[in-house]
N, C-alpha and C positions, 0 to 999 in steps of 0.2 A: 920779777915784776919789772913792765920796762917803766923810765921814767918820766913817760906822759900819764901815769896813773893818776884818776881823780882825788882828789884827798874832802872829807868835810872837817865842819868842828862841830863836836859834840860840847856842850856845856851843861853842869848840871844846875837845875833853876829848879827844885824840890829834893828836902831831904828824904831820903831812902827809911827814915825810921816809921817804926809801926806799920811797914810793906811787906808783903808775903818776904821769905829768907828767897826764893825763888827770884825776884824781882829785884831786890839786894844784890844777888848771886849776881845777874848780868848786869847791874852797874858796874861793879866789881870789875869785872870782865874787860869791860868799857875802859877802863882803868880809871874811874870816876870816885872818888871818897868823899870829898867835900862839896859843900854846895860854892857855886859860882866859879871849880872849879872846869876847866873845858880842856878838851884833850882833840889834838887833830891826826885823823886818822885813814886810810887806804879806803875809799867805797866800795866794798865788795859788798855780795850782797850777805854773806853773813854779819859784817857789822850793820849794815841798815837794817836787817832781821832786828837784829837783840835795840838798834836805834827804837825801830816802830812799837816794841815790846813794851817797850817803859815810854812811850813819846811822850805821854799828864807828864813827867817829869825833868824831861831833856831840849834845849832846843836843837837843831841841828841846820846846818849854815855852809854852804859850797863853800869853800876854798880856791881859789886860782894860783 
């Protein structure tokens, strides 16, 4: 990856409990456990995939 890559920040702003294990599964992924935790990460389009999946739960916020 060269290193003009875009980066966002995902934050979790809803608990994952009582969500399909599915939808748990890609927070997870997100590397997200707690709420108001936020994790800044590479925009590819597979993390904005799993972003959009869960988006009721996550905000998501460009980086510079």
């Amino acid at each position: 990856m060269s290193a003009n890559t875009k980066k966002v920040k995902i934050t979790l702003t809803k608990s994952s409990y009582g969500r399909k294990p599915k939808r748990a599964a890609t927070l997870e992924a997100l590397g997200l456990r707690k709420v108001n935790q936020a994790v800044v990460v590479d925009a590819t389009p597979q993390i904005l995939g799993m972003a959009r999946k869960v988006q009721d739960l996550v905000t998501v916020e460009d980086q510079t």
